[in-house]
C-alpha positions as a printed NumPy array, in Angstrom:
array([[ -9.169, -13.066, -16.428],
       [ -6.87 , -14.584, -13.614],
       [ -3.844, -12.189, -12.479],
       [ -0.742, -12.97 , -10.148],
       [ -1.716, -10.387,  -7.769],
       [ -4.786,  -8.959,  -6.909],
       [ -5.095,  -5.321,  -4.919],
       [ -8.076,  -4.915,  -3.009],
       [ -7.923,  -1.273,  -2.501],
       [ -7.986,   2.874,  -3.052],
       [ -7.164,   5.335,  -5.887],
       [ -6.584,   8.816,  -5.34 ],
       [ -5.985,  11.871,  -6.719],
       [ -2.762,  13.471,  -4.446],
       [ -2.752,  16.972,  -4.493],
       [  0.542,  17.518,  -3.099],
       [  1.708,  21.166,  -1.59 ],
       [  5.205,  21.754,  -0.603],
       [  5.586,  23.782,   2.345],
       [  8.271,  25.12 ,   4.682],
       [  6.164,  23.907,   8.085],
       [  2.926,  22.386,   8.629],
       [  0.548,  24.686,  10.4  ],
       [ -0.501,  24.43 ,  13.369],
       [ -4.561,  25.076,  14.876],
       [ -6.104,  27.581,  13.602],
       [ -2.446,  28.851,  11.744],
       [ -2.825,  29.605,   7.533],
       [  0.654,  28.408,   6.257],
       [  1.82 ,  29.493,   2.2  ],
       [  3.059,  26.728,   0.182],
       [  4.114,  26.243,  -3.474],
       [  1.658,  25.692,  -6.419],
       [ -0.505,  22.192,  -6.279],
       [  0.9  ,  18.981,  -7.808],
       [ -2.236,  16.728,  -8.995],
       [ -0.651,  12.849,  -8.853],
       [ -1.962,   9.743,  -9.031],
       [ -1.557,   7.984,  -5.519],
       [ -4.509,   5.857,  -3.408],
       [ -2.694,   2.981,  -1.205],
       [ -4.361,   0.617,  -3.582],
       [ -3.656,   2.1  ,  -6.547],
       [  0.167,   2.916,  -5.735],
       [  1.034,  -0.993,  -4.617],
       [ -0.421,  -1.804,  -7.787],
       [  1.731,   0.241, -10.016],
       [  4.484,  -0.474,  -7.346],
       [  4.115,  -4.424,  -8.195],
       [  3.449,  -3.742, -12.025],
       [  7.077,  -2.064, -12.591],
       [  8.302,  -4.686, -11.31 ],
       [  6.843,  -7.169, -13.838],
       [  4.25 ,  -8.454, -11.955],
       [  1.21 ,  -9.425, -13.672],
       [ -1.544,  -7.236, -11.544],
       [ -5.018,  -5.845, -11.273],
       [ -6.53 ,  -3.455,  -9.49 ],
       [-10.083,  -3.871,  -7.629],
       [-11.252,  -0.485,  -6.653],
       [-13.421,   2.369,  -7.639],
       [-13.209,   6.277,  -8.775],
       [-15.261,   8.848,  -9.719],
       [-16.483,  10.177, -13.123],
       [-14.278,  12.723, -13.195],
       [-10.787,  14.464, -14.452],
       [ -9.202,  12.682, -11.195],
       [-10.608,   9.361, -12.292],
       [ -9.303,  10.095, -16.227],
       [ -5.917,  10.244, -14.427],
       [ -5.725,   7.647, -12.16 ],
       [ -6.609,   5.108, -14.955],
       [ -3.954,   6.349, -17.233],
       [ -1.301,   5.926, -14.59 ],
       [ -2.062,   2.557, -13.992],
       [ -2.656,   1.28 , -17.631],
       [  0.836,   3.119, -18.421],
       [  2.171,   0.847, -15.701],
       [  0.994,  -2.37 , -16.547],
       [ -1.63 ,  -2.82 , -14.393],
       [ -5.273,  -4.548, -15.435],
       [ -8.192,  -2.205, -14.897],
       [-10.911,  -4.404, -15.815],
       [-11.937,  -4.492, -12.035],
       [-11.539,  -1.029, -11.261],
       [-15.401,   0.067, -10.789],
       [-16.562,   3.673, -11.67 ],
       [-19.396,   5.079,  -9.097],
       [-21.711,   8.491,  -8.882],
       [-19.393,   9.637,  -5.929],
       [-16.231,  11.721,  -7.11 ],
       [-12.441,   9.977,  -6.874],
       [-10.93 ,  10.092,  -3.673],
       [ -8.47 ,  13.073,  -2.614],
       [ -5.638,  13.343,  -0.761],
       [ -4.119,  16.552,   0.51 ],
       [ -0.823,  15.966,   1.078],
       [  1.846,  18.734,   2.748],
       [  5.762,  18.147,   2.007],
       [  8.347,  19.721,   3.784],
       [ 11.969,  20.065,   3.692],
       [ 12.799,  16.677,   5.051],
       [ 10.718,  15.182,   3.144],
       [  8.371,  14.132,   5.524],
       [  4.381,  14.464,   4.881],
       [  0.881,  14.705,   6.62 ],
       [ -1.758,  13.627,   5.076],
       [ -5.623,  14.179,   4.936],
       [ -7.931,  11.75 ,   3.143],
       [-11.656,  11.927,   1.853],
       [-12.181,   8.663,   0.267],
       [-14.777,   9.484,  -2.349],
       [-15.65 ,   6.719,  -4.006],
       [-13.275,   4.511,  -2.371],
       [-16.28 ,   4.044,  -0.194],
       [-18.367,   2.653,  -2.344],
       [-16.531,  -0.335,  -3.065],
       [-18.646,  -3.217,  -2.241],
       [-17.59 ,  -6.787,  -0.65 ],
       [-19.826,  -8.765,  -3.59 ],
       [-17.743,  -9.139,  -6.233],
       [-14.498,  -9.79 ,  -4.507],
       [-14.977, -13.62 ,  -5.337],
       [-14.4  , -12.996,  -9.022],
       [-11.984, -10.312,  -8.648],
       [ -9.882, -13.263,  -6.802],
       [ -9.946, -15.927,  -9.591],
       [ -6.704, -17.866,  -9.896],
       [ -4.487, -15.343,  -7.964],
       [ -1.588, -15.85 ,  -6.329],
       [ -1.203, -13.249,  -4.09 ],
       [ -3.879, -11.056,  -2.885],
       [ -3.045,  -7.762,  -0.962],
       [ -5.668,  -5.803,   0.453],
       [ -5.192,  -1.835,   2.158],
       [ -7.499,   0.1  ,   4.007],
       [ -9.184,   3.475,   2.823],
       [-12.1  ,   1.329,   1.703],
       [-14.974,   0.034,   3.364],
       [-13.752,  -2.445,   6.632],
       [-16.766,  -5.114,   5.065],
       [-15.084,  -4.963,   1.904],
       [-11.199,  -5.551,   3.57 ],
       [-12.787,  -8.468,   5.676],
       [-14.734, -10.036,   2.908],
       [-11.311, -10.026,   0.398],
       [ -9.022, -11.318,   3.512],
       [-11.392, -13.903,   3.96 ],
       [-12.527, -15.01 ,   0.427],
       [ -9.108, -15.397,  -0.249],
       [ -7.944, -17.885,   2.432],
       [-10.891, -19.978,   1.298],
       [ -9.574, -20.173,  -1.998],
       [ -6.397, -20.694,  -1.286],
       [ -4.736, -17.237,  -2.072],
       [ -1.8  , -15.894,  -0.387],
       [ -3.17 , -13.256,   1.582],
       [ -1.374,  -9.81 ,   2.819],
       [ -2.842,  -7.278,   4.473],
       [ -1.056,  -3.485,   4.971],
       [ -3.424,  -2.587,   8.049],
       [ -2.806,   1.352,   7.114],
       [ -4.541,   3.388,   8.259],
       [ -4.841,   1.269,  10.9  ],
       [ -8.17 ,   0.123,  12.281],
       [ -9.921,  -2.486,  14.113],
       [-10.942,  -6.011,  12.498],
       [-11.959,  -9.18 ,  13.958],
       [ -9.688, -11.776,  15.168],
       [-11.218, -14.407,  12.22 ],
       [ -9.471, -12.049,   9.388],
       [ -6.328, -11.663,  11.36 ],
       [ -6.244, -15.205,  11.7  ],
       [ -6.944, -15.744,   7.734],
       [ -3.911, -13.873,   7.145],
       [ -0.467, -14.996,   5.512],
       [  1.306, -11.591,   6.161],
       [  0.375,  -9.115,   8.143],
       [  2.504,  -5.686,   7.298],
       [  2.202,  -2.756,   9.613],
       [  4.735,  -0.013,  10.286],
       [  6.156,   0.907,  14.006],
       [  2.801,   3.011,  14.922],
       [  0.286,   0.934,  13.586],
       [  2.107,  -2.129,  15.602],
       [  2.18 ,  -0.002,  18.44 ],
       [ -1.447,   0.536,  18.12 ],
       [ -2.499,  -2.618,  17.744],
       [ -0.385,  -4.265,  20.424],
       [ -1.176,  -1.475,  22.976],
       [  3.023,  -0.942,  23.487],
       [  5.562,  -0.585,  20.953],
       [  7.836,  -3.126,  23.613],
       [  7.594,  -6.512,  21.294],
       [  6.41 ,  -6.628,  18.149],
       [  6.869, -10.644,  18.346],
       [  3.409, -10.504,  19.961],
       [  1.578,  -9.712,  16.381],
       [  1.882, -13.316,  15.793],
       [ -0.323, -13.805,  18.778],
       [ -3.006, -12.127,  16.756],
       [ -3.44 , -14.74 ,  14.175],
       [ -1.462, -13.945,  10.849],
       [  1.131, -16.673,   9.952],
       [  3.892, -13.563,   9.367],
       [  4.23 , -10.052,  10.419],
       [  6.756,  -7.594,   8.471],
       [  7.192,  -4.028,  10.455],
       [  8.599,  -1.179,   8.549],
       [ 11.09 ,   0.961,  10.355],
       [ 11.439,   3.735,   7.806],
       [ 15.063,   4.721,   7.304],
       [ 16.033,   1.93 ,   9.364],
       [ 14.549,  -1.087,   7.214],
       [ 12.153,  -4.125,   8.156],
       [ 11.438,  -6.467,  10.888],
       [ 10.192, -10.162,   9.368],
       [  8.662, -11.815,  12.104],
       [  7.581, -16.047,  11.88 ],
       [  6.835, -18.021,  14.242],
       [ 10.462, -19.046,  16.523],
       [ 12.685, -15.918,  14.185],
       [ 12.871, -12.555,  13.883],
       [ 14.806, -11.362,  11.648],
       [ 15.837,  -7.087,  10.593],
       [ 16.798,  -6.259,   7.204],
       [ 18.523,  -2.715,   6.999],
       [ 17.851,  -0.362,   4.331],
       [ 20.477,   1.783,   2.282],
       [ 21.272,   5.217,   3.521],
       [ 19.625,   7.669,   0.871],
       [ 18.946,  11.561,   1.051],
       [ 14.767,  11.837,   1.005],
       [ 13.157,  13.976,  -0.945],
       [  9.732,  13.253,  -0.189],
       [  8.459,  10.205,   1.867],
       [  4.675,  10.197,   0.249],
       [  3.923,   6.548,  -0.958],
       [  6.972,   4.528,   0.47 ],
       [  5.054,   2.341,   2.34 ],
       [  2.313,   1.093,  -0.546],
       [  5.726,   1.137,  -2.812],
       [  6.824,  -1.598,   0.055],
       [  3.803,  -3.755,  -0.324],
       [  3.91 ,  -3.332,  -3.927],
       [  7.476,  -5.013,  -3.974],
       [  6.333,  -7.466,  -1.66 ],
       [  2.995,  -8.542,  -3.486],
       [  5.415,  -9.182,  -6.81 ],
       [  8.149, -10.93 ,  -5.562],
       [  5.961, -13.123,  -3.519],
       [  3.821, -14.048,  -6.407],
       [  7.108, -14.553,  -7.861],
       [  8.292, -16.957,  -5.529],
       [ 10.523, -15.636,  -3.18 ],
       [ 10.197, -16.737,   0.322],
       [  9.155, -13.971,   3.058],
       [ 12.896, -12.623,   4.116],
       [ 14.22 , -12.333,   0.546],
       [ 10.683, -10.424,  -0.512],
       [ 11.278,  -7.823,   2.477],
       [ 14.922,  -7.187,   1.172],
       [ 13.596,  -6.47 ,  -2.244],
       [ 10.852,  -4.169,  -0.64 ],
       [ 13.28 ,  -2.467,   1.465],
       [ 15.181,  -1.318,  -1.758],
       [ 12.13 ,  -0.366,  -4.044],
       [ 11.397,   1.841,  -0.894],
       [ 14.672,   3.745,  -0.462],
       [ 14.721,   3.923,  -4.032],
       [ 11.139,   5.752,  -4.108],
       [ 12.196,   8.145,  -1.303],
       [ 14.519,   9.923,  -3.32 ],
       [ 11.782,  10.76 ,  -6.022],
       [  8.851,  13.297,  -5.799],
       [  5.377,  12.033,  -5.049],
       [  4.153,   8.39 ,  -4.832],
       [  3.798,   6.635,  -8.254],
       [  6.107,   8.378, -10.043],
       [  8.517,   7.786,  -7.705],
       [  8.536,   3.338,  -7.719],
       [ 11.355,   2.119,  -9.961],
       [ 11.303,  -0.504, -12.212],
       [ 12.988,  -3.716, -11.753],
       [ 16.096,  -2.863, -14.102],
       [ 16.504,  -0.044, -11.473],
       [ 17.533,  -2.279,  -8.425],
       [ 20.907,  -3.24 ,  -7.525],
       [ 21.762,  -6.119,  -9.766],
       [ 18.683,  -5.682, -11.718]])
């Protein structure tokens, strides 16, 4: 069955901690009681772009387990198709998130069975989409072989390069949109100075988050910075796959590049001001003038 957007990418189970201070080396820190939430950068642009209307699927892979039971409900209660998502021996990927105060969050990953998703049946995952994003947290084979599949068929292709990590110049070149956030341009580029130069790597677009700042839309000749609304955050776990969830829908929906970012930029201010990741996206009634 052919879907709008396609999300190459991981599901998690968040189990999110509030705390007054992250602890240091070797330093045991008390927090509040554990939050179990669905979350997984794949998983979370997916229900990201399915609240918004978007017709989406997930390709990705859990566990046979209680974390698998609830990642599926959250994204069938969404909207999103889970005929793609693969079950595996290995248990769901967890992430063990602290919260503090501002809102701010670290973040440790073990991918699970996010690792066992295999490059071979991207090609049929991709059938007659429109827009394909792909994340990390799953196997680099896997994120090169969806990048480029997809160019050869013809797919939009956007990649959100977080965590950020090596690939080869072919797949940046493959790519429509490349979407990193200040650090991982930073890293990639060697010096935060100009972020122009991501062009240079190959992808026809760049978009760099600033966090409370906004967006950067780089194209070849333009850049251009889209500011976000001033909101009080709660808790900052998720914004960015809520971003690329926004993105992935209203590009499939045909909005060109600059008028996709501005829509991202709200859906993520809006999701800062709600606890965890995808409980937090907002549906498209939600957004000013929606």
């Amino acid at each position: 069955m052919a879907h709008d957007v396609v999300v190459v990418g991981s599901a998690n189970a968040d189990l999110v901690v509030k705390a007054e201070r992250r602890p240091g080396a070797g330093e045991t820190v008390l927090g509040e009681d554990t939050v179990i939430m669905p979350g997984g950068k794949g998983a979370n642009t997916a229900v990201a772009a399915a609240r918004l209307g978007a017709d989406v699927a997930l390709f990705g892979a859990i566990g046979d387990d209680h974390h698998g039971t609830i990642l599926l409900d959250s994204l069938r209660d969404a909207g999103v198709h889970t005929e793609l998502v693969e079950t595996t021996a290995r248990p769901t990927g967890i992430a063990y998130i602290t919260v503090t105060p501002d809102g701010e969050n670290s973040i440790l990953v073990s991918p699970g069975a996010n690792h066992a998703l295999e490059p071979e049946r991207v090609e049929k995952a991709l059938s007659g989409a429109k827009v394909m994003v792909v994340s990390l947290e799953i196997p680099l084979r896997t994120v090169e072989r969806a990048i480029e599949t997809g160019a050869r068929a013809g797919v939009r292709t956007l990649l959100n390069l977080s965590p950020a990590a090596a690939l080869s110049e072919r797949t940046l070149a493959a790519l429509d949109v490349l979407l990193v956030n200040e650090h991982e341009a930073a890293w990639l580029l060697g010096s935060a100075d100009d972020p122009a130069k991501l062009l240079d790597l190959g992808p026809r677009a760049a978009v760099v988050t600033l966090g409370a700042r906004g967006a950067l839309v780089l194209t070849p000749g333009s850049a251009a910075e889209i500011a976000a609304p001033q909101v009080d955050a709660v808790d900052t776990t998720g914004a960015g796959d809520g971003f690329t969830g926004a993105l992935a829908a209203a590009l499939a929906g045909g909005a060109d590049l600059e008028s996709a970012v501005r829509k991202a930029v709200q859906v993520a201010a809006i999701s800062v001001t709600r606890p965890g990741a995808q409980p937090s996206y907002p549906t498209a009634a939600e957004l000013p003038g929606g």
